[in-house]
C-alpha atoms as an extended CHARMM CRD file, in Angstrom:
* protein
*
       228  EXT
         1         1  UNK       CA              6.7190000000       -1.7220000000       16.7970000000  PROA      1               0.0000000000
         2         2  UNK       CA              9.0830000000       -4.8140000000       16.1900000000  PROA      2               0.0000000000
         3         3  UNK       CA              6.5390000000       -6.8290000000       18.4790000000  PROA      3               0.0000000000
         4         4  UNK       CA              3.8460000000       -6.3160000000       16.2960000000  PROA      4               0.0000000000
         5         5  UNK       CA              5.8980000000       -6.5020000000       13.1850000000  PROA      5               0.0000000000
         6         6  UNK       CA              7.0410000000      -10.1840000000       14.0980000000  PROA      6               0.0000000000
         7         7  UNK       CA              3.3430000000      -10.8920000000       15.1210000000  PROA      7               0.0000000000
         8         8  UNK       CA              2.3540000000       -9.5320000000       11.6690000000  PROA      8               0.0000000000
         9         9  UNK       CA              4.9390000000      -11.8380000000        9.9620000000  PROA      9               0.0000000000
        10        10  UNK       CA              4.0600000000      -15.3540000000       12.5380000000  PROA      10              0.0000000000
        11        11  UNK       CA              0.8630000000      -14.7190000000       11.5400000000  PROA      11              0.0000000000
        12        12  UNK       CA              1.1490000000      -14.1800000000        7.9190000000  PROA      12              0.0000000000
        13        13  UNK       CA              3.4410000000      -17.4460000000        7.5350000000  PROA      13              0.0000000000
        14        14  UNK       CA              0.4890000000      -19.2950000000        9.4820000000  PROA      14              0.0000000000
        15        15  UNK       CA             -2.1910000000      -17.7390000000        7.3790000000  PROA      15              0.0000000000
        16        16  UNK       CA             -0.3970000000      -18.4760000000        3.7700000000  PROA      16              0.0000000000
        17        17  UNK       CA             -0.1690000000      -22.1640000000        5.1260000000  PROA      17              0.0000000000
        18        18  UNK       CA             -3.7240000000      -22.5360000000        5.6060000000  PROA      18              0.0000000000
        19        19  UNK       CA             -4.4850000000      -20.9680000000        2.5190000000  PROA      19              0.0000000000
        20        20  UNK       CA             -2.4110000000      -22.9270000000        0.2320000000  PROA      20              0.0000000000
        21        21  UNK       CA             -3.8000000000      -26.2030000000        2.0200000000  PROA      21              0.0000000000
        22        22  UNK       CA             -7.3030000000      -24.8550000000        1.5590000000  PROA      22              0.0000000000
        23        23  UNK       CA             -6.4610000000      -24.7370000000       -2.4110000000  PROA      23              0.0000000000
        24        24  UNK       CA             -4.9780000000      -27.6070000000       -3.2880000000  PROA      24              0.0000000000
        25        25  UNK       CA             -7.0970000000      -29.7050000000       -4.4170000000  PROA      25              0.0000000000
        26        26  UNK       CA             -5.6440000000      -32.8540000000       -3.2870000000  PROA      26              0.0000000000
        27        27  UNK       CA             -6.8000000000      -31.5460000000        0.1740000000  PROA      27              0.0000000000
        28        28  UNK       CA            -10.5910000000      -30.9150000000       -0.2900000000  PROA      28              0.0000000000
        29        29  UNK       CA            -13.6040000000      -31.7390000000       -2.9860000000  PROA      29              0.0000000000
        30        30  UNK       CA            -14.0650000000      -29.7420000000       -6.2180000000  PROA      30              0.0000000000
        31        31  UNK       CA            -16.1920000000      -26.6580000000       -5.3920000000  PROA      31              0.0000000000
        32        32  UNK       CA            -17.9600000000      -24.7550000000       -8.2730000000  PROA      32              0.0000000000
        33        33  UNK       CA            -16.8030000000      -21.7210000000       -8.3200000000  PROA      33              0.0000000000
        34        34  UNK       CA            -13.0920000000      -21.9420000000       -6.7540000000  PROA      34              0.0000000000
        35        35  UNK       CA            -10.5320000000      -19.3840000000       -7.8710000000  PROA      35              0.0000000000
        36        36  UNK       CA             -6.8580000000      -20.2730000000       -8.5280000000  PROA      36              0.0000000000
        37        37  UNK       CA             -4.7480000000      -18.0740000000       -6.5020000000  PROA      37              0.0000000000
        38        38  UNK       CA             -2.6030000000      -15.7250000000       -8.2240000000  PROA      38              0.0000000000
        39        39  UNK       CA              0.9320000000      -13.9090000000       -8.5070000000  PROA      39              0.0000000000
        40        40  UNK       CA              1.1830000000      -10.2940000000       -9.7120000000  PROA      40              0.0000000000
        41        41  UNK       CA              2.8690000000       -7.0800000000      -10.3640000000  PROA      41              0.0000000000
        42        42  UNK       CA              1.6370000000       -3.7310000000      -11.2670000000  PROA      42              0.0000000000
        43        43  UNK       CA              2.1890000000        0.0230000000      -11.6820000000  PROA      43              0.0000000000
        44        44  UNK       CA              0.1430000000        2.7900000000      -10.3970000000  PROA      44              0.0000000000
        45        45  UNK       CA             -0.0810000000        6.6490000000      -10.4790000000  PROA      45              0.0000000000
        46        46  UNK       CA             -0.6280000000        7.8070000000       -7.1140000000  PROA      46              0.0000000000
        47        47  UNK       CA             -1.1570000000       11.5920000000       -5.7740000000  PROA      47              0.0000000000
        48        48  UNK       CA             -0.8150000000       12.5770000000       -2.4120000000  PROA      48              0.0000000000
        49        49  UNK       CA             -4.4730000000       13.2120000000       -0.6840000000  PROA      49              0.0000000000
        50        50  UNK       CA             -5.7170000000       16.4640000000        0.9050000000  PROA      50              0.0000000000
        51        51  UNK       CA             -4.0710000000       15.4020000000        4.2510000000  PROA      51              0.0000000000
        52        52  UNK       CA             -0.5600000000       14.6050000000        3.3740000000  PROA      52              0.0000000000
        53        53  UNK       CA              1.7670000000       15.8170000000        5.7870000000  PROA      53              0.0000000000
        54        54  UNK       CA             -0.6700000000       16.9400000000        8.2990000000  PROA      54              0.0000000000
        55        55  UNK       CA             -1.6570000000       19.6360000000        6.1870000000  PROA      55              0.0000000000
        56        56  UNK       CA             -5.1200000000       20.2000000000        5.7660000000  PROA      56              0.0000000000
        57        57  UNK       CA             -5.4500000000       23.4890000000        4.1670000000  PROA      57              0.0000000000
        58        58  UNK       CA             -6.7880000000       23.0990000000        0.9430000000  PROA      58              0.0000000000
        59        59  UNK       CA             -6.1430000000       26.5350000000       -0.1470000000  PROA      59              0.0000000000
        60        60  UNK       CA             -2.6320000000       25.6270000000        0.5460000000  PROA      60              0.0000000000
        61        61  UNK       CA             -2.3530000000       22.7660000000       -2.3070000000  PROA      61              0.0000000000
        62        62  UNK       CA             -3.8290000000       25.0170000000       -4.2930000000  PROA      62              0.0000000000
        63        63  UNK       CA             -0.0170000000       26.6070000000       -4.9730000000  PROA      63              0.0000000000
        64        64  UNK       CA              1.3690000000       22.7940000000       -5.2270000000  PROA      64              0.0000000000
        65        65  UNK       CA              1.6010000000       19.9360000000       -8.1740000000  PROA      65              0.0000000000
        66        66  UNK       CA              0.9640000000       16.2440000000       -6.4950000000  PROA      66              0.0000000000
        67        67  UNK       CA              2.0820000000       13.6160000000       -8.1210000000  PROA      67              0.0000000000
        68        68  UNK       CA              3.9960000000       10.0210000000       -7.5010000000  PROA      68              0.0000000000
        69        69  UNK       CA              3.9920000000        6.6950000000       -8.5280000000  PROA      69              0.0000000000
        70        70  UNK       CA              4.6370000000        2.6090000000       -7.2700000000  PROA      70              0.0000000000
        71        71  UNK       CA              5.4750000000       -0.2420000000       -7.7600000000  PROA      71              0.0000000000
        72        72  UNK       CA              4.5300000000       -3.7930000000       -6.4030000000  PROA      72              0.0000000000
        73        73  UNK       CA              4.8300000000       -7.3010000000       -6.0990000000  PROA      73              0.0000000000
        74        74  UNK       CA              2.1720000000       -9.5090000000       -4.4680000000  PROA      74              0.0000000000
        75        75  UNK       CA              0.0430000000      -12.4330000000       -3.9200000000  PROA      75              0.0000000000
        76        76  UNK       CA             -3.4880000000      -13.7100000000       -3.6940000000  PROA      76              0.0000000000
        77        77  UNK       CA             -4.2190000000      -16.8730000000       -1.4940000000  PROA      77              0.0000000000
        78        78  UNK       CA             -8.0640000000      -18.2250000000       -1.5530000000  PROA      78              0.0000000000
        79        79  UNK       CA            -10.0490000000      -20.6500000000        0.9380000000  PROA      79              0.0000000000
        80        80  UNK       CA            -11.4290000000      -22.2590000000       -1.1990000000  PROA      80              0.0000000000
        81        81  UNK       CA            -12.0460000000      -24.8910000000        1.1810000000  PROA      81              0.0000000000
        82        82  UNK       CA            -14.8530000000      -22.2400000000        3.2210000000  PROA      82              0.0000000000
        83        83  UNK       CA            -18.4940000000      -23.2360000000        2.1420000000  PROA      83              0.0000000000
        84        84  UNK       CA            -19.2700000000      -19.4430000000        0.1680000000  PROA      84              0.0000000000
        85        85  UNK       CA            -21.6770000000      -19.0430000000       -2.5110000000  PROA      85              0.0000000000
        86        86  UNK       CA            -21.0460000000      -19.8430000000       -5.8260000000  PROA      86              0.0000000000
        87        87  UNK       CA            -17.8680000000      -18.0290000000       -7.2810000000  PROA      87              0.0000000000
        88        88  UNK       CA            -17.9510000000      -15.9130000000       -4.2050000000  PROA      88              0.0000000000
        89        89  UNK       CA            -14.5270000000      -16.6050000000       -2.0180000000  PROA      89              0.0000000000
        90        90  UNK       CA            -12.3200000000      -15.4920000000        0.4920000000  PROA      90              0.0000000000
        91        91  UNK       CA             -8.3890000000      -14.5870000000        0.6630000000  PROA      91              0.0000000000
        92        92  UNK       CA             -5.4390000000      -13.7050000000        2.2350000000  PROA      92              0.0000000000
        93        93  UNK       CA             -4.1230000000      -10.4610000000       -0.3260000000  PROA      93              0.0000000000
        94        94  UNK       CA             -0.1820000000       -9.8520000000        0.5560000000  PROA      94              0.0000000000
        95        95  UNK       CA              2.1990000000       -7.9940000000       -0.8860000000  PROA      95              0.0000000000
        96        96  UNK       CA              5.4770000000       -8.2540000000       -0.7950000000  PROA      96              0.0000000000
        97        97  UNK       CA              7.2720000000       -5.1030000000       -1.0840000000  PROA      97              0.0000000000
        98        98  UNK       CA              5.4310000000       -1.8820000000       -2.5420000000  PROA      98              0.0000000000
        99        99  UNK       CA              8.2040000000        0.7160000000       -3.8080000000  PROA      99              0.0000000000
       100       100  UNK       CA              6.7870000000        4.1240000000       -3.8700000000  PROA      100             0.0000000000
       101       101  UNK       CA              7.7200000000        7.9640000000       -4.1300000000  PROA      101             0.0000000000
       102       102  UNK       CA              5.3530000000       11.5340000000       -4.4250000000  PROA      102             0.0000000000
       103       103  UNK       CA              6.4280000000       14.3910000000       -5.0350000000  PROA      103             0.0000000000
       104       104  UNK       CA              5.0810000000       18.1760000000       -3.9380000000  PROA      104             0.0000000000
       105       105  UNK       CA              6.2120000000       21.1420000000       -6.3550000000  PROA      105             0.0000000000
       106       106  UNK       CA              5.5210000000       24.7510000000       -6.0880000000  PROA      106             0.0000000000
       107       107  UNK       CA              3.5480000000       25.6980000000       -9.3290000000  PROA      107             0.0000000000
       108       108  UNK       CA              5.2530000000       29.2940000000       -8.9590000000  PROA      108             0.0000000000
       109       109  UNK       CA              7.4960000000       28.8500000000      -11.8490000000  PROA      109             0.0000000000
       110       110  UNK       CA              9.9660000000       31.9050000000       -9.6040000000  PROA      110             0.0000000000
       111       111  UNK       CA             10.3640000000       29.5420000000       -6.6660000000  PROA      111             0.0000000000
       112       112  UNK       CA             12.5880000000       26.8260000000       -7.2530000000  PROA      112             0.0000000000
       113       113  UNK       CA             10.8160000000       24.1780000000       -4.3630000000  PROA      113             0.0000000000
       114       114  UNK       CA             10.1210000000       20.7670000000       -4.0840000000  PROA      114             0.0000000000
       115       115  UNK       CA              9.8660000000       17.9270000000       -1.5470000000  PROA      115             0.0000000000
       116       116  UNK       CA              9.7290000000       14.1560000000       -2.5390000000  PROA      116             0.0000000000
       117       117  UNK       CA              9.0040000000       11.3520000000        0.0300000000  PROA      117             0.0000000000
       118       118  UNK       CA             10.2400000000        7.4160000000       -0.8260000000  PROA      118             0.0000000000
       119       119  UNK       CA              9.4740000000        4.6400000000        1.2980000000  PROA      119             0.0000000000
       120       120  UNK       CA              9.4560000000        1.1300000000        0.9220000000  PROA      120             0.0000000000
       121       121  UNK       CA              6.1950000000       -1.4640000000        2.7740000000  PROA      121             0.0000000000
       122       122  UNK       CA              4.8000000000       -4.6190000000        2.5080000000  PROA      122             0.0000000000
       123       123  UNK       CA              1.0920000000       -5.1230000000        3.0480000000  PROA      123             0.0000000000
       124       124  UNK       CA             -1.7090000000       -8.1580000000        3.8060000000  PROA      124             0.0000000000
       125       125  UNK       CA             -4.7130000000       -8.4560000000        4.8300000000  PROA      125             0.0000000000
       126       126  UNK       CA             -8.1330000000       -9.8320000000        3.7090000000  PROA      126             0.0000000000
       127       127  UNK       CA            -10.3100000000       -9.8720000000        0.3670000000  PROA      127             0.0000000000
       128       128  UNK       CA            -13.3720000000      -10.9140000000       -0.6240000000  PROA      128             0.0000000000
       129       129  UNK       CA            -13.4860000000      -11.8400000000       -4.2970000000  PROA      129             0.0000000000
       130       130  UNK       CA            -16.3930000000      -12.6110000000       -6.7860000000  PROA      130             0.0000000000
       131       131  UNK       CA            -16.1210000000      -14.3340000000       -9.9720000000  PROA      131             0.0000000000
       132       132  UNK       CA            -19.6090000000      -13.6410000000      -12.4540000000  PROA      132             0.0000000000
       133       133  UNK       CA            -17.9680000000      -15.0850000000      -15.2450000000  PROA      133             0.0000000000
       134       134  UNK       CA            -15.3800000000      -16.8760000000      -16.7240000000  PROA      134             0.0000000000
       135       135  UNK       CA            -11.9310000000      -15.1880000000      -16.4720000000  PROA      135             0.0000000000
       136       136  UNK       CA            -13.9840000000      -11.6480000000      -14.4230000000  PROA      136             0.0000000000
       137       137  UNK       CA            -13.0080000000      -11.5370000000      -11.0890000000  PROA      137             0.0000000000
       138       138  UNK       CA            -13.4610000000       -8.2110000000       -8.8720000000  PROA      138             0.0000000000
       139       139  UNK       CA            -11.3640000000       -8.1010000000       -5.4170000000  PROA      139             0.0000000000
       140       140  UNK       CA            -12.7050000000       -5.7920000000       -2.8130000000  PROA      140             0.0000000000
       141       141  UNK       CA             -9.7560000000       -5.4620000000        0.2110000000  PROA      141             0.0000000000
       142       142  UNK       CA             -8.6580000000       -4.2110000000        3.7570000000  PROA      142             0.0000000000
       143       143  UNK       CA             -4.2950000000       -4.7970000000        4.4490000000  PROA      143             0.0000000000
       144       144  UNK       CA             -2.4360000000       -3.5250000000        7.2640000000  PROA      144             0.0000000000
       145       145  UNK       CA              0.2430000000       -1.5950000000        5.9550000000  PROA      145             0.0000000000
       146       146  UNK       CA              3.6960000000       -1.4290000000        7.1220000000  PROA      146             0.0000000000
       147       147  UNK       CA              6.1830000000        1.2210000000        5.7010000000  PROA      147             0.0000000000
       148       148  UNK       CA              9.6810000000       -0.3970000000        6.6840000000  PROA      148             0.0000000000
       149       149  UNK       CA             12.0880000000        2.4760000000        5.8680000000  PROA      149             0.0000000000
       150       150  UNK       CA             10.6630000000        5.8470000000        4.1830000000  PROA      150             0.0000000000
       151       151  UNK       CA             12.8210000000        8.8600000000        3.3290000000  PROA      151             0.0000000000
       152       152  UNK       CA             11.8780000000       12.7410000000        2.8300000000  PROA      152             0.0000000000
       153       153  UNK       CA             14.1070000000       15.3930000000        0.7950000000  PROA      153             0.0000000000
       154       154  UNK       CA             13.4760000000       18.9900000000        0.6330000000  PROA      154             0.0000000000
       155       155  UNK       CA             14.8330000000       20.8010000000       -1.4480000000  PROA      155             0.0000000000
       156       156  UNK       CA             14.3050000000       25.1150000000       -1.6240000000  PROA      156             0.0000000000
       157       157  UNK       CA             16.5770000000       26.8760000000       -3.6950000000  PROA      157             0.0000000000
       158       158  UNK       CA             20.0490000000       26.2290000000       -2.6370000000  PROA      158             0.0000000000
       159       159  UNK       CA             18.6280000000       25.0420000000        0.5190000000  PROA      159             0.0000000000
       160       160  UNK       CA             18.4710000000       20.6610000000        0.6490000000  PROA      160             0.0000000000
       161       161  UNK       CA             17.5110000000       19.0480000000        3.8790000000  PROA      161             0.0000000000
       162       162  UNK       CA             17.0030000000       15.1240000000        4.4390000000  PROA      162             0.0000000000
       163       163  UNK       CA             14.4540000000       13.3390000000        6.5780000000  PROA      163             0.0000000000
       164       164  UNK       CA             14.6650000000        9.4130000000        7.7390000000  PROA      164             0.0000000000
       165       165  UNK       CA             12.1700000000        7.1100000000        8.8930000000  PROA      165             0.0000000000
       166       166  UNK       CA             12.1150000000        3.3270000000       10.4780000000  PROA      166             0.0000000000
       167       167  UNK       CA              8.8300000000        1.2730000000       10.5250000000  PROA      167             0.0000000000
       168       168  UNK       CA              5.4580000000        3.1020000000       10.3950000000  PROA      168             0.0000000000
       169       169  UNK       CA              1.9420000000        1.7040000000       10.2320000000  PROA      169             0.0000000000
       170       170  UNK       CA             -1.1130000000        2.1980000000        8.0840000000  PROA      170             0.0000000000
       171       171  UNK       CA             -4.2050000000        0.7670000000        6.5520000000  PROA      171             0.0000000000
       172       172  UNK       CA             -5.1130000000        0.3010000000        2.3590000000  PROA      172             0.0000000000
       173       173  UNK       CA             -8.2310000000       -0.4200000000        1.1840000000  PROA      173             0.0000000000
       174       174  UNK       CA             -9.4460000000       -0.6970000000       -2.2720000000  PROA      174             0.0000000000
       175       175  UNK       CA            -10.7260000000       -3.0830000000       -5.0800000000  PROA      175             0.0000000000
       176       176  UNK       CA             -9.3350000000       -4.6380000000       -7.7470000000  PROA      176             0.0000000000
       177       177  UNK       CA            -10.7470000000       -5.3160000000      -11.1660000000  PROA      177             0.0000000000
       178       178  UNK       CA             -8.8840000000       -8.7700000000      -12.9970000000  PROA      178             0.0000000000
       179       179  UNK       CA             -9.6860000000      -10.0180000000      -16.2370000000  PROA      179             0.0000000000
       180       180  UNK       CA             -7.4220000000      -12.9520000000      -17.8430000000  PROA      180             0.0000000000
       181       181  UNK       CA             -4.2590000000      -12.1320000000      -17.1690000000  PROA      181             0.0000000000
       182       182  UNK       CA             -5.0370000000       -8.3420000000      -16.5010000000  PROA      182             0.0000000000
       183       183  UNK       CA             -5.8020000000       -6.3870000000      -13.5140000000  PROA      183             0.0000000000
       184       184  UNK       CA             -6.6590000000       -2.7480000000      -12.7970000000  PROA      184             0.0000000000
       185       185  UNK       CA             -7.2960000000       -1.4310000000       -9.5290000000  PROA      185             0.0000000000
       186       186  UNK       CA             -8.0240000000        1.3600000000       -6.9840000000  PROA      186             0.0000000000
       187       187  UNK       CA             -6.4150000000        1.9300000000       -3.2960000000  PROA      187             0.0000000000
       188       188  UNK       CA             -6.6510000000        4.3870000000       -0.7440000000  PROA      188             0.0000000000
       189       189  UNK       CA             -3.4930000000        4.2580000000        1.9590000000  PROA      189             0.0000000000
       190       190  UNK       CA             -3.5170000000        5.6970000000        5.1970000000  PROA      190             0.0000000000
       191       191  UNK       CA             -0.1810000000        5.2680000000        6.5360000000  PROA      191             0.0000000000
       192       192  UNK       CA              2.4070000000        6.9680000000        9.1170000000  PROA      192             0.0000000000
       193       193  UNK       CA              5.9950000000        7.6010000000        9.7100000000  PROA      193             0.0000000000
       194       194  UNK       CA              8.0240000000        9.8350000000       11.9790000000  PROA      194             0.0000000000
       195       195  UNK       CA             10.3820000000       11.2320000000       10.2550000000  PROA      195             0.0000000000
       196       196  UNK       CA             13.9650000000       12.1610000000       11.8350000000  PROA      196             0.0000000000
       197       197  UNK       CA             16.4840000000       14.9090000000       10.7700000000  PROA      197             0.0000000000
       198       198  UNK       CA             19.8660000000       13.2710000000        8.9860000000  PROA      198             0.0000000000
       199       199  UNK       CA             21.9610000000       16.0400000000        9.9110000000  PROA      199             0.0000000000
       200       200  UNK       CA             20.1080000000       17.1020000000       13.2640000000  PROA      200             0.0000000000
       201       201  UNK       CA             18.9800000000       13.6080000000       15.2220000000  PROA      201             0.0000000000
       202       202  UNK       CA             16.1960000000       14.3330000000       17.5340000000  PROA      202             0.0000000000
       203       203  UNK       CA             14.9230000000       17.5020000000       14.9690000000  PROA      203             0.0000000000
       204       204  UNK       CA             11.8890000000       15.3980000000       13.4340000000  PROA      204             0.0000000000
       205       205  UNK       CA              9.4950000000       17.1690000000       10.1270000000  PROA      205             0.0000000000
       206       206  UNK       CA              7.0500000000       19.0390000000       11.7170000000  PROA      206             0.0000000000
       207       207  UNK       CA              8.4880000000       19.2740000000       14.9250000000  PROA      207             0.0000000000
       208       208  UNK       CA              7.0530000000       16.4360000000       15.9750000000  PROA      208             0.0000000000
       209       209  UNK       CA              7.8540000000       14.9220000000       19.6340000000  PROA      209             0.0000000000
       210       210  UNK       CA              5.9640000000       12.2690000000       20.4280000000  PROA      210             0.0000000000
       211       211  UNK       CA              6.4920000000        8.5620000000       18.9080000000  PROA      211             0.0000000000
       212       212  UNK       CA              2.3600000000        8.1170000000       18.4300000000  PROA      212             0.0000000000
       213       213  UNK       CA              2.6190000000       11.4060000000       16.5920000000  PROA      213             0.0000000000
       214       214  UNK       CA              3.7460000000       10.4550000000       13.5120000000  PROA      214             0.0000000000
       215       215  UNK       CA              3.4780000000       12.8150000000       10.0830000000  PROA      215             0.0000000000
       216       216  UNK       CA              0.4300000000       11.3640000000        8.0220000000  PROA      216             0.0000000000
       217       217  UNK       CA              1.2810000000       10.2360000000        4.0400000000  PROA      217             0.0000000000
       218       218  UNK       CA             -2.0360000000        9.3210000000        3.0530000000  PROA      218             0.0000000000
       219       219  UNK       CA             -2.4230000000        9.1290000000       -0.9290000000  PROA      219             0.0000000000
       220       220  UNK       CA             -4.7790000000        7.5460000000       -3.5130000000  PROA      220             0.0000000000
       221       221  UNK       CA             -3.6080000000        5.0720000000       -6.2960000000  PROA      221             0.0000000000
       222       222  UNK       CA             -4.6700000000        4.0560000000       -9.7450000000  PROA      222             0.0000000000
       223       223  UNK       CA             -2.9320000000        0.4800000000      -11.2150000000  PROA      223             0.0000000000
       224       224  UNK       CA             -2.2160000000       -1.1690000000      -13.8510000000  PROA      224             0.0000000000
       225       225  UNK       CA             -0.6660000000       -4.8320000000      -14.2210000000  PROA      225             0.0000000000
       226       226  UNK       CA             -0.1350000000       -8.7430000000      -14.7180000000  PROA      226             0.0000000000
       227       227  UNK       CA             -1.9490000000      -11.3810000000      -12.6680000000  PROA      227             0.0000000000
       228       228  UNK       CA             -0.6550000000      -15.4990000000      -13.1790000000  PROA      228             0.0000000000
């Protein structure tokens, strides 16, 4: 995992140098139709799927309340320098750091349990964007996704137990609607992290052995936020 989390970051550092020398325009011609890349940050409701946790029993959400939101900072780099139809281009999406926490509640208002999972990623990978009009830009994306540290409390009762987890690996994909300096967007995440015991090392959350065999944390996300 740290192998291909330095690759990840070599290759991201090469990638965001091409595409910032592929948009300057110093460097190339004018192209109709170039896009400007673009800074933002944005907030988004996002709700567990069907699968979290490796539970896929859906009789068994049926007793639970799913609900969570994030928080992130990121980047869009474009080629403009590829030869792409007019106001149709291609970038590098990255972001940054993408702060997140869900939370599973029993809707049995007698039983006093809930579990909440944090974690903490950063994320790149392509996007194709198209511009129809002035200021109207629509993003459709793929990122790797790397959770970097991820936590999971339990807590039942009087009962609290705590779960921690290093680097995990996933996959987002979505699309992105921007207009001016507004953006809304959609974005499915498939990630995974193996979460250990705090006060029982080795004793992982679902009794999970095996380093490939990570819990899943899939969830769906709604945003809201600023583009410059």
């Amino acid at each position: 995992m740290k192998k291909t989390s330095l690759t990840l970051i070599v290759l991201s550092i090469s990638i965001l140098s091409l595409a910032q020398t592929g948009s300057d325009p110093e460097n190339q011609p004018g192209n109709s139709g170039d896009l400007e890349n673009q800074f933002y940050f944005r907030f988004a409701y996002s709700q567990p799927a069907n699968s979290y946790l490796g539970v896929d029993d859906l009789e068994f959400w049926d007793f639970f309340s799913r609900w969570g939101g994030t928080f992130e900072l990121g980047s869009i780099f474009f080629f403009n320098s590829l030869d792409m139809a007019d106001g149709l281009r291609l970038g590098l999406n990255v972001d940054y750091a993408e702060f997140s926490y869900n939370q599973l509640s029993d809707i049995d208002e007698n039983v006093d349990y809930a579990l909440g999972v944090i974690k903490l990623s950063s994320k790149i990978g392509p996007t194709l964007s198209y511009s129809p009009a002035s200021k109207l830009v629509f993003d459709a994306f793929v990122k790797a996704k790397i959770p970097w540290v991820g936590g999971l409390a339990i807590f039942l009762e009087e009962i609290d137990e705590g779960f921690i987890a290093g680097p995990g690996f996933g996959l987002a994909t979505g699309i992105n609607l921007r207009y001016r300096f507004l953006m809304f967007g959609f974005e499915y995440n498939r990630d995974k992290m193996k979460l250990e015991n705090v006060d029982y090392p080795g004793e992982y959350f679902g009794n999970l052995s095996d380093d490939s065999d990570k819990t899943p944390l899939p969830s769906f996300s709604f945003s809201f936020g600023f583009t410059f």
